[in-house]
Structure formats: structure tokens, C-alpha cells
N, C-alpha and C positions, 0 to 999 in steps of 0.2 A: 504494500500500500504506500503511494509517494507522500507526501507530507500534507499537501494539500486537504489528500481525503482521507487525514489521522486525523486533522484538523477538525473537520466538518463528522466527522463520526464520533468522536470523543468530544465537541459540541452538541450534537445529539443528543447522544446517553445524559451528560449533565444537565441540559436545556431541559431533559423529559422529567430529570430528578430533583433538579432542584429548581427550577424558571430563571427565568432570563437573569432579574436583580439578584437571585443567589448564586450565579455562576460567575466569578470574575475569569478575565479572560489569563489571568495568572495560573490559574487552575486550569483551565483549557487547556493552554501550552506543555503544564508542566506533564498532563494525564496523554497527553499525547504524542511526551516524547521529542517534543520541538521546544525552541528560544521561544518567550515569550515576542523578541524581533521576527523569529520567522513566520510565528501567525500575525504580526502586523505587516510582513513583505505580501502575504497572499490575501489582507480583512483588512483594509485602511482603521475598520473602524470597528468595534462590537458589533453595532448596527449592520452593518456590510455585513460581517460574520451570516448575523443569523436572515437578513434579506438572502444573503445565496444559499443556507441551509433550506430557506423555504422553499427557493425556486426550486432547487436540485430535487427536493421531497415531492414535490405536487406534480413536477416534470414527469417523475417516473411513475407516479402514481398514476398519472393521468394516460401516460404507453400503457401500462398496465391493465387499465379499465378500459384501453382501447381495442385490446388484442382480439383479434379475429371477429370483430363487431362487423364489419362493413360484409364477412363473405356469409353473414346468416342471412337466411332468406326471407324472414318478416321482422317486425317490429317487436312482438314476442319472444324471438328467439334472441335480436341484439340486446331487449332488456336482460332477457336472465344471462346471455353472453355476458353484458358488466358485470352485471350481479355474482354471478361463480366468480368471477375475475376479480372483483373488488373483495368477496371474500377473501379469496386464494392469498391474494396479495398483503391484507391485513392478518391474515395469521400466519404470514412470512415475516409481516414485519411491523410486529405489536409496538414499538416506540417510535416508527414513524409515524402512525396513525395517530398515534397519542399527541404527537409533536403536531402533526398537523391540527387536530381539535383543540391545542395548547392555545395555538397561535392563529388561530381562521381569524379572530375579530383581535388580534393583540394590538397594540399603539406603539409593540416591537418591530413590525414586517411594515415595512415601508408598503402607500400606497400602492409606487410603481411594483414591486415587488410581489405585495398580495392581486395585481390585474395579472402581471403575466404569467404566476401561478396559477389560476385562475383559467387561463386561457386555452390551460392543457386539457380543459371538460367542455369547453363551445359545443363540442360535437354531441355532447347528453342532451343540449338543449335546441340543437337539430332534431335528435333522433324523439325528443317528446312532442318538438312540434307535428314532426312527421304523423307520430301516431294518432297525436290529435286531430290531421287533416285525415288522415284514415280512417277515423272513425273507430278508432283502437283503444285507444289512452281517454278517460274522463276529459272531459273538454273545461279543464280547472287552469289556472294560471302554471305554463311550465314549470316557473324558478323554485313554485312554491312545490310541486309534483318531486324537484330534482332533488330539494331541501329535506322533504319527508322522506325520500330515496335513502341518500346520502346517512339521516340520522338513525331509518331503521337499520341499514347496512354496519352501520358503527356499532349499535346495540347489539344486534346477532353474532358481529367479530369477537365483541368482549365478553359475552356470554360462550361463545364457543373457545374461545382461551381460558376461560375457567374449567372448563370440561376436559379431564385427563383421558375418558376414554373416546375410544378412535370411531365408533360406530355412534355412539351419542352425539357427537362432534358430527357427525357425517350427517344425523337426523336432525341437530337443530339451525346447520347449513340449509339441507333441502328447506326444511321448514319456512326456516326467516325467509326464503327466496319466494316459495307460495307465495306468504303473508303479501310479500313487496310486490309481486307480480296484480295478486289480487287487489291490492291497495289502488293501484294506479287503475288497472284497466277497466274499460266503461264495459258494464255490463247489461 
């Protein structure tokens, strides 16, 4: 791992455990093995720090929930397509998810920062209009449709991180994904 993303990973971990104001960047450096000068050669600033933690978080989050959406064949199939995906991806990676619901409305992540995060789900709120012109998806306000999406998904990840076993886990996956599928679409 180059130093850059010891930086930005050992930023993470802390940022999740203790927040922004409990992390000084002294403690960043020292847990990651670099000069306190080398994480200000790659982070001008704290702020900087955790602006590019967010982008890098929401970037990959957002490929993540994008994967293989576009080659399903209805609006059905690319909701639960996110939906397994957005799973998959939160119980890969329980402290980014956290770090992102940390920080969605923080007064840490720069405006600019929290749009172009942001920017990496445009395509959810295509895919709700779609449905809604289809006649698929309740014909409710998208952002508000992606928002209830977005917070059941968070709920079913952390309940299913609590669940040690593999098949429970596997049932309240399908499950949450029902509920969400049912949620939205007009019936």
C-alpha cells in the first residue's frame, strides 16, 4: 500500500472511531506509518484529508451499486441488481458505510466534495424516473423513493453484520430486498 492510501485508510478507521474533532491529524500520521509532513505533502489541509476520503468512499460505492445494472433487462431486475450490490458491498465494507452515514450531512465534507460524491448515484435517479415513466415504480417524488432506498439498505447491512450465521444472513438479505422492492413499486 503506497503512503497515500495508508493515509486515507488509517483516516478511515479513526474518522469511523472517533469523528472528525477526535482525530488529530498527529495520530493519522503516526497510525499510518508516515511524517506527520508526508500527510500534509498528499492533504494541504484536515479538511482536504477527509473531502478526498469522501470522494474516494462514494466513488467506489457508487461503481459498486452500478455493476451490471445497465445489462438487466427491466427496471425490476436493475432495482434488486443495486440492491444485492449495495448489500454485497456494505458487508464488505462495514466502516465505509458507517463513514459515509458519518459524514452525508457533516459541515466536514466540503460542499464541492459532498456534489461530486454524490454524483456517482445520478444514474438511481434515472433509473426511478424510468420506472416511474413505466408505470413500474409509485409515481412519489424520486429523491424521496432513493432516500427510503438508500436508508432501508443501511438498516438490512447492519442488521445483517450483526448476524454471525451464514444462512440467517443470506435470509434477512433476500428479505430486506423484498421489503425494498415492495416498498417502491406501484402496485
Amino acid at each position: 500500500m503506497d503512503k497515500r492510501e495508508a493515509i486515507l485508510s488509517t483516516a478511515l478507521r479513526l474518522f469511523t472511531d472517533r469523528g472528525f474533532q477526535g482525530t488529530p491529524t498527529s495520530l493519522i500520521s503516526r497510525e499510518a506509518g508516515v511524517a506527520t509532513g508526508t500527510l500534509f505533502f498528499y492533504f494541504k489541509t484536515k479538511e482536504e484529508l477527509i473531502d478526498s476520503l469522501y470522494r474516494a468512499v462514494k466513488s467506489e460505492a457508487g461503481t459498486a451499486l452500478r455493476d451490471g445494472v445497465d445489462a438487466e433487462p427491466s427496471i425490476e431486475d436493475r432495482i434488486r441488481r443495486v440492491g444485492s450490490n449495495a448489500l454485497a458491498w456494505g458487508i464488505k465494507n462495514p466502516a465505509k458505510i458507517q463513514f459515509m452515514e458519518q459524514f452525508a450531512h457533516s459541515p466536514f465534507v466540503s460542499t464541492t466534495a459532498h456534489d461530486e460524491g454524490m454524483s456517482h448515484f445520478h444514474f438511481l435517479l434515472d433509473l426511478m424516473n424510468d420506472g416511474i415513466r413505466q408505470g413500474v415504480i409509485r409515481d412519489y417524488d424520486p429523491r424521496l423513493l432513493l432516500h427510503v432506498m438508500a436508508a432501508s439498505l443501511s438498516g438490512v447491512i447492519s442488521l445483517a453484520l450483526k448476524t454471525g450465521n451464514g444462512r440467517e444472513r443470506k435470509r434477512i438479505l433476500e428479505q430486506g430486498l423484498e421489503y425494498i422492492w415492495n416498498g417502491i413499486r406501484k402496485n
